[in-house]
C-alpha positions in Angstrom: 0.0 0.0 0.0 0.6 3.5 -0.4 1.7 6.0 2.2 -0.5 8.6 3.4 0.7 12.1 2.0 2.0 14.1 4.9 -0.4 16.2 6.6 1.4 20.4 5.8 1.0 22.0 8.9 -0.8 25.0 9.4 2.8 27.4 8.8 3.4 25.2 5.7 -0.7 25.5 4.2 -0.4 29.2 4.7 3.3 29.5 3.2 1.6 27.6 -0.3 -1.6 29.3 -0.3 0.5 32.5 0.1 3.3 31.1 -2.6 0.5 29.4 -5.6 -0.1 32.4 -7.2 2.9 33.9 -7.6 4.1 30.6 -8.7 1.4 30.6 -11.2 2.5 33.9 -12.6 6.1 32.6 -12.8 4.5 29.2 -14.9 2.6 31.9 -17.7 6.2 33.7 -18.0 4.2 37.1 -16.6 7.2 38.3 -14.5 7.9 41.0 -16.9 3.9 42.8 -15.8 4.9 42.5 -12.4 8.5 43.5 -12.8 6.7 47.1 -14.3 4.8 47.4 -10.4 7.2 49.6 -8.9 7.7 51.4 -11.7 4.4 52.3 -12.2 4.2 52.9 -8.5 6.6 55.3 -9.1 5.8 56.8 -11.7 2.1 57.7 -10.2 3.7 59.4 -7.2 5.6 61.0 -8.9 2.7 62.7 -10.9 0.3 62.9 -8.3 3.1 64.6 -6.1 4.2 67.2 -9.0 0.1 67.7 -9.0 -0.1 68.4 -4.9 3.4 70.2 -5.1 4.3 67.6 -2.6 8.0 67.3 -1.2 10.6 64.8 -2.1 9.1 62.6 1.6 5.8 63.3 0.5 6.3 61.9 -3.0 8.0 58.6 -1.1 5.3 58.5 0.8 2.7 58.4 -1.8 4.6 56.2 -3.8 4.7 53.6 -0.7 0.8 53.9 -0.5 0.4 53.2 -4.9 3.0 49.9 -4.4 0.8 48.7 -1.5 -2.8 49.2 -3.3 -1.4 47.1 -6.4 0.1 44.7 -4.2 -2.9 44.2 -2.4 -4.7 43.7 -5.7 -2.5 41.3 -7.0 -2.6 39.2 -3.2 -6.5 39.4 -2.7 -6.8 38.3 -6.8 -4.2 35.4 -6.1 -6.1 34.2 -3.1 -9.4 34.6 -4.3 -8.1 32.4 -7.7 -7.7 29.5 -5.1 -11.3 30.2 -3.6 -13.0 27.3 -5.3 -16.5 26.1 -4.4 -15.3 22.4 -4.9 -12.3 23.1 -3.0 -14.1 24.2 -0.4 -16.4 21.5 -0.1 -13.8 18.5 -0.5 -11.0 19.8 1.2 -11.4 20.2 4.7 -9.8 23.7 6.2 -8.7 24.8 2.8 -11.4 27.5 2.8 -10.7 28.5 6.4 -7.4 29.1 5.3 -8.1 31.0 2.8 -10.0 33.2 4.9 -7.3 33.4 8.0 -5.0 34.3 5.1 -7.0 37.1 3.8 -7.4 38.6 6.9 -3.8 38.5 8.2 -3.0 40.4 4.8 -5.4 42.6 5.3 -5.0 43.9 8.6 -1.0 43.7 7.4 -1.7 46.3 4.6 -4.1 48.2 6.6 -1.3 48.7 9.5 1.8 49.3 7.0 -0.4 51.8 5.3 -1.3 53.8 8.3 2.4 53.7 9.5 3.6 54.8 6.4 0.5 58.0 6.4 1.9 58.7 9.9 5.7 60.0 8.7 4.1 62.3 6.5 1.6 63.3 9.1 0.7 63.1 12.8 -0.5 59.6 13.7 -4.2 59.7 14.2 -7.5 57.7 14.5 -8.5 58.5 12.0 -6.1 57.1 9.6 -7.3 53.7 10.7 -10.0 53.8 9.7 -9.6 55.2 6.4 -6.9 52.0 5.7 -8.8 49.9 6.6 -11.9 51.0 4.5 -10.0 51.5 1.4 -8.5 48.0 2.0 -11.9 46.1 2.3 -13.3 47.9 -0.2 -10.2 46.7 -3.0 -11.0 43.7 -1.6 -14.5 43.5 -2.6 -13.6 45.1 -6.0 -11.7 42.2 -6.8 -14.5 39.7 -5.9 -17.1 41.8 -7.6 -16.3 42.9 -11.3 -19.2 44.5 -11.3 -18.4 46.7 -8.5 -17.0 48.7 -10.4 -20.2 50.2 -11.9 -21.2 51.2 -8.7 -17.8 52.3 -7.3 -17.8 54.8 -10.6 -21.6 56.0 -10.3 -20.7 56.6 -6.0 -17.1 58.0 -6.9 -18.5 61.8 -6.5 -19.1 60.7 -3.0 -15.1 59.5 -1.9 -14.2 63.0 -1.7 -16.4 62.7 1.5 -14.3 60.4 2.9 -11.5 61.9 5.2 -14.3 63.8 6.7 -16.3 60.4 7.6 -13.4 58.6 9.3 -12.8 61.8 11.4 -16.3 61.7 12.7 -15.7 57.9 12.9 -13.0 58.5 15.0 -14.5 60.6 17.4 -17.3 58.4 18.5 -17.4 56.1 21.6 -15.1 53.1 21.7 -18.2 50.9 21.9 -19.2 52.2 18.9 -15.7 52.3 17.1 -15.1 48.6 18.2 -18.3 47.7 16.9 -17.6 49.6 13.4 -14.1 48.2 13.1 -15.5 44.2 14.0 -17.5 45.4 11.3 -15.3 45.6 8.8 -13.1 43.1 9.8 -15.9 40.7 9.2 -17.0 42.1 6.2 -13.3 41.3 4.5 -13.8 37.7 5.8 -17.0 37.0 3.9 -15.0 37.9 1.1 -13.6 34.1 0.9 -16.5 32.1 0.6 -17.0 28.8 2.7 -18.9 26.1 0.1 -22.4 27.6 0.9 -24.9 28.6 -1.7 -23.6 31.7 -2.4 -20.2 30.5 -3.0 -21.7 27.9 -5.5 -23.0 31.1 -7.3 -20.2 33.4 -7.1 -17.9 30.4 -8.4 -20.2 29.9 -11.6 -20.3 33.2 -12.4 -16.0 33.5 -12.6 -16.5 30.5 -14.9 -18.6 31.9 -17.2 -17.0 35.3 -17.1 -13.4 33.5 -17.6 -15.1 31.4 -20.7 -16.5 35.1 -22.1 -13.0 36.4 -22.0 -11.3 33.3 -23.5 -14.2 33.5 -26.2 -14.1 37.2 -26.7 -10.0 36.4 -26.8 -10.2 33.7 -29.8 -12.5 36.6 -32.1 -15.1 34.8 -31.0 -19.0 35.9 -29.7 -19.3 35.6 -25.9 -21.9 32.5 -25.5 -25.0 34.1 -24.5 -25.2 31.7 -21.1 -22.6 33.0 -20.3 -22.7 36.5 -20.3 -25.7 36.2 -17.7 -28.4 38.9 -17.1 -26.2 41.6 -16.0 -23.9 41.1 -18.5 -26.6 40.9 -21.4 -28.0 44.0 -20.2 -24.7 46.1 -20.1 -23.3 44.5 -23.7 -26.3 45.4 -25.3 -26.5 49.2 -23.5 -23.3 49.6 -25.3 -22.3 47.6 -28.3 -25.8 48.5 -30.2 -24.2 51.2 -32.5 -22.0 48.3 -33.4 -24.6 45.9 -34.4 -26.8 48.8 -36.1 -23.7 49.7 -38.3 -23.1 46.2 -39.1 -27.0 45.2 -40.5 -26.5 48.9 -42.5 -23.2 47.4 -44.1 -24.9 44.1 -44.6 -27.6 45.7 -46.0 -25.7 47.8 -48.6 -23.9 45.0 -50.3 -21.1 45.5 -53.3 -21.9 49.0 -53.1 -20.0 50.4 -50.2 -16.2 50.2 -50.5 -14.4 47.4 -49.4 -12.6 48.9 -47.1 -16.0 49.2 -45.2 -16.7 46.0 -46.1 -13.8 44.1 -44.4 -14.6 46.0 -41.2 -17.3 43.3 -41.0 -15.5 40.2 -42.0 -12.6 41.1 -39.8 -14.5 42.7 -36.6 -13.0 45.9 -36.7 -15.9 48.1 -37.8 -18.1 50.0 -35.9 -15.7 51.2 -33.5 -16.4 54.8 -34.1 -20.0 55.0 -33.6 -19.5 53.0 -30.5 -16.7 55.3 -29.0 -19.7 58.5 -29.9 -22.4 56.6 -27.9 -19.8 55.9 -25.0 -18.7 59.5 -25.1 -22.1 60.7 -25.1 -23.1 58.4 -22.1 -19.9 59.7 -20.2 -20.9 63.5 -21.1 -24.5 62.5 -19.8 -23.0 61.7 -16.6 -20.0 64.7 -15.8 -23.2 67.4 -17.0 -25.3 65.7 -13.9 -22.2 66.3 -12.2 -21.5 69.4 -13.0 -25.3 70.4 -12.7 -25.3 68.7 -9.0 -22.0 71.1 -8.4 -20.2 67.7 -8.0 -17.5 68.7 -10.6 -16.6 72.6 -12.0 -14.8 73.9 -14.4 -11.7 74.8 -12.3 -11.6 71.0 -11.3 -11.5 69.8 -14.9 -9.0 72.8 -15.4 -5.6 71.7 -12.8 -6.2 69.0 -10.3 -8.2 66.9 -13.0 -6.8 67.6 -16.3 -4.0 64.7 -15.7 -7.0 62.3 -15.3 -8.7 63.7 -18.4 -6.0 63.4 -20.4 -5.3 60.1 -20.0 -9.0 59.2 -20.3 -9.2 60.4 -23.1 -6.5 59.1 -24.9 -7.0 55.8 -23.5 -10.1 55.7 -25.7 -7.4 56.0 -28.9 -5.2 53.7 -27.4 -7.8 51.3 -27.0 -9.5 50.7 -29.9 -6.0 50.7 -31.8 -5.1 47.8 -29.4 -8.5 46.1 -29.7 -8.0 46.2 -33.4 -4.8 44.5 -33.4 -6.5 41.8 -30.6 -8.8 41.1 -33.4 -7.4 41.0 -36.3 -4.5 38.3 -34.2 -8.3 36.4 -33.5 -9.6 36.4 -36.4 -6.6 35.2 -39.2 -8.0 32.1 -39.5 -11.0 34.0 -41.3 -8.8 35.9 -43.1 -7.4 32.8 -44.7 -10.9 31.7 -46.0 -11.1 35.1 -47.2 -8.2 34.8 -50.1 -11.0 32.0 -51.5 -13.1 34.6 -51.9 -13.4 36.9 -55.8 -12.2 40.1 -55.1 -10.4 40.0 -51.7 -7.6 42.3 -51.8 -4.4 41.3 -51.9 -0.7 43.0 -51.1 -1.0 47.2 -52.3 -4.5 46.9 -51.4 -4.3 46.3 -48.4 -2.0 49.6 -48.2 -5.3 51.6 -48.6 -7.4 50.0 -46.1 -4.4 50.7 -43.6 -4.3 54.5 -44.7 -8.0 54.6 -43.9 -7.1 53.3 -40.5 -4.5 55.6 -39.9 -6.6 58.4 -41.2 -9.5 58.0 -38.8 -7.4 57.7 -35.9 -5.7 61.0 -36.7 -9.2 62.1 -36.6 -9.9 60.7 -33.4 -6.9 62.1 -32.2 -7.5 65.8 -33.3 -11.4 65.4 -31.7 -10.2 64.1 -28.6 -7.7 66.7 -27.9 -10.0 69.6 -29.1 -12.2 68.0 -26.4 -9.5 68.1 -23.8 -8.9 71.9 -24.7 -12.4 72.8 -24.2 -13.1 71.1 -21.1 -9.7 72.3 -19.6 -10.3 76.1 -20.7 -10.5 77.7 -17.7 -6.2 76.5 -17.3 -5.4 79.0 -18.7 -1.9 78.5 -21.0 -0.7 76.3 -18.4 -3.6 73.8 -19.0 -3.4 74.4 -22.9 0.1 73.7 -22.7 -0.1 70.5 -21.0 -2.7 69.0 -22.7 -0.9 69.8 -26.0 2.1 67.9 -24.7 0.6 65.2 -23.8 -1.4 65.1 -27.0 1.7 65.0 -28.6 3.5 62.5 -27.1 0.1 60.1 -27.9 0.1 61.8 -31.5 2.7 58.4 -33.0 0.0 56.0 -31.8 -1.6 55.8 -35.1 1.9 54.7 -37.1 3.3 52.5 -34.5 -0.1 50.6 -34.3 0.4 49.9 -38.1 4.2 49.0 -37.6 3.0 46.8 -34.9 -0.2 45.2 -37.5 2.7 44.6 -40.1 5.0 42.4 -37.5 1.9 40.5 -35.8 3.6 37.2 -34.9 1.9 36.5 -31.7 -0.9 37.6 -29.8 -0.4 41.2 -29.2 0.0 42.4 -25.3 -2.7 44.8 -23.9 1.4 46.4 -22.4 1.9 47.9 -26.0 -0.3 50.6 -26.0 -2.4 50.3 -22.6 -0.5 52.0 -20.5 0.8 55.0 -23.3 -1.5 57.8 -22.6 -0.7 57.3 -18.4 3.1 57.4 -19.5 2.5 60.4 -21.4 0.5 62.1 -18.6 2.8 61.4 -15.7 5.5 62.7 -18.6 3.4 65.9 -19.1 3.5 67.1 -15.4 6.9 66.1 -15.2 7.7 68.6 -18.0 5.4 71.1 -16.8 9.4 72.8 -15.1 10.8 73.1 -18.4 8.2 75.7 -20.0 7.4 73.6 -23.0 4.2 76.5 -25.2 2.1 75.4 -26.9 3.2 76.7 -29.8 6.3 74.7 -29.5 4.5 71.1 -29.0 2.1 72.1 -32.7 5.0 72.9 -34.3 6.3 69.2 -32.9 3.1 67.6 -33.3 3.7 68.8 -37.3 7.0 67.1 -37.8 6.1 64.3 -36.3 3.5 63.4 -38.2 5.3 64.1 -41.0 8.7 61.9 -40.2 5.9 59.3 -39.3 4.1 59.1 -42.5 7.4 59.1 -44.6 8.1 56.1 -42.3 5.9 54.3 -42.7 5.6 54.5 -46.7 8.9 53.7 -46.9 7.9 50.8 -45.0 9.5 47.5 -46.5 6.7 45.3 -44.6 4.4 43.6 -45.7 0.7 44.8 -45.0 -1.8 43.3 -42.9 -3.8 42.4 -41.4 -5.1 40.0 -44.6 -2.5 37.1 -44.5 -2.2 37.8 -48.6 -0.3 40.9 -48.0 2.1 38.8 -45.9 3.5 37.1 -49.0 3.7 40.3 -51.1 6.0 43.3 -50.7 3.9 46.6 -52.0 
């Protein structure tokens, strides 16, 4: 007979519950995302601290507070990964672990936090229990995707915050114990235990993890496993999408081709979805500003870094979503060369010059926008937005050097984090006296050295796979 497999004891189960997902990052090879935390750590303090005017121990400080919130992130996501419903039915303690685990990082983070608040200030109450709110409230965000809806529509509300946990912290002990149990418990039931609403939390991650392994392939998200909520929210947003599409459809061999193969490669329809998800965001900062949530002056210094990169984000990702899915969908490009009349090598040239051309566009319309919402800057706020629309102005070309050398699935790390680079970049500059003037008349030659770039470009174009074997 066998021997039994020895029994870990409890310092060993909590050293490999606390060790699986790292090792799980090291098995995908994903060392290189995490090696970019402290970096990006960093390079938030050190924006957010050029924004506040903060000093060089203020800028540490802040940069102590980022590394924690991401590493807290990536701990309660690791953890939560291992929170199985199976698991915790046919493995006795594993859940209970779990959940002793949780909490000792928890009140860890919450603790190093407030210590690291308190050499930048005096210590106080208070602090306490703003740690330890913002820590079970991460904790809850990565349990509940859809959190994040209602994190976004209550965000107005955080500003309220540092005046809550002061009143907090001048009730009774009774009452603070009570509150503070509270919580405490609150980031417990955050591991579930095998009951009922484990089961349903557990199907849900499957179905959402099968969406995005669907949606990853090119593929339509299976309709079972979207679920009610995520029916609901697809369909609030993706219908300019489908009503471009049936038009398109509808109109046959008499729209260009180049509209044409937006269908057959799942490209099209971006635009009039990124109107209708403008429009819905305007919708919501003019009941902000109507409710005197937001002004003008807001938009203007504190929150122009934030609308920058907003904004540009929108560029940056549906010229990484476009690349996602023309990497999905080559398969269907191959059964496309069967097809009379599918273009082949120079014609694929003009397709990607219509690309290019509408994200120019986009790129001129979105910073117009960010001029106009940031007017009240004055040339300091044009200044900076112009900067940073300039350092975001190669996206368009380096997305089409990227298209031609598609080899592999392309990272979300290409572009993703570009327009927060070029923010943090923009304050940093914000010394040096860079006009306005000076980043048009950049903006100009870069475009220009871009596009002579790029047509002297010996690469193939894509994203058809004909244009692969052809030189134009």
């Amino acid at each position: 007979m066998s021997a039994a497999a020895p029994r870990l004891n409890a310092w060993s189960l909590h050293a490999s519950l606390l060790r699986q997902p790292w090792q799980a990052r090291l098995n995908r090879r994903s060392w290189l995302s995490l090696s970019l935390v402290p970096v990006l750590a960093l390079g938030v303090a050190l924006g957010l601290g050029t924004a506040m005017r903060l000093q060089a121990g203020g800028v540490l400080m802040l940069g102590g507070l980022v590394l924690l919130v991401i590493l807290w992130h990536l701990q309660v996501e690791g953890l939560l990964s291992q929170n199985r419903y199976a698991l915790a039915r046919l493995v006795p303690g594993h859940a209970q672990a779990l959940q002793l685990s949780l909490l000792l990082q928890g009140l860890l983070v919450t603790v190093a936090a407030v210590l690291l608040i308190s050499l930048g200030s005096s210590p106080q109450l208070r602090w306490l229990w703003l740690c330890l709110i913002v820590v079970v409230m991460l904790a809850w965000l990565a349990r509940e995707p859809f959190g994040w809806i209602a994190f976004g529509l209550l965000s107005p509300l955080l500003g309220e915050l540092p005046r809550w946990t002061l009143q907090l912290a001048g009730m009774p002990w009774g009452v603070q114990l009570l509150g503070l149990g509270s919580l405490v418990l609150l980031l417990a039931t955050c591991a579930g235990q095998g009951g009922a609403w484990h089961r349903w939390a557990d199907e849900r991650q499957r179905r959402l993890l099968r969406t995005i392994d669907a949606l990853s392939r090119g593929e339509a998200a299976a309709a079972v496993d979207q679920g009610r909520m995520g029916r609901a929210v697809t369909r609030c947003f993706d219908w300019p999408q489908r009503v471009w599409r049936r038009r398109v459809i509808a109109g046959g061999p008499r729209l260009p081709m180049g509209t044409r193969l937006g269908v057959a490669l799942g490209t099209g329809g971006a635009m009039p979805a990124l109107l209708w998800l403008g429009s819905c965001i305007g919708v919501v900062l003019g009941g902000m500003m109507w409710a005197q949530q937001v002004t003008w002056s807001l938009l203007a210094q504190p929150g122009r870094l934030g609308l920058c990169i907003g904004l540009f984000s929108m560029l940056a990702g549906i010229l990484s979503g476009r690349l996602e899915r023309l990497w999905a969908r080559r398969r269907e490009q191959a059964l496309m060369l069967l097809l009379p009349g599918c273009p082949r090598g120079a014609d694929v040239a003009g397709l990607e010059a219509r690309w290019r051309a509408q994200a120019l566009l986009l790129w001129a319309g979105l910073t117009a926008l960010a001029l106009a919402l940031t007017h009240q800057g004055g040339a300091a706020g044009r200044d900076f937005v112009l900067f940073v629309a300039l350092l975001c102005l190669p996206l368009p070309w380096a997305a089409q050097w990227r298209a031609r050398r598609l080899h592999g699935k392309p990272s979300p790390w290409v572009f993703g984090p570009w327009p927060a680079l070029a923010g943090v970049t923009g304050l940093a500059a914000a010394p040096l006296g860079i006009t306005a003037a000076w980043s048009l008349g950049a903006a100009l030659a870069v475009a220009l050295v871009a596009e002579v770039l790029v047509r002297r470009d010996a690469g193939p174009p894509l994203p058809l796979p004909a244009g692969r074997g052809r030189r134009t």
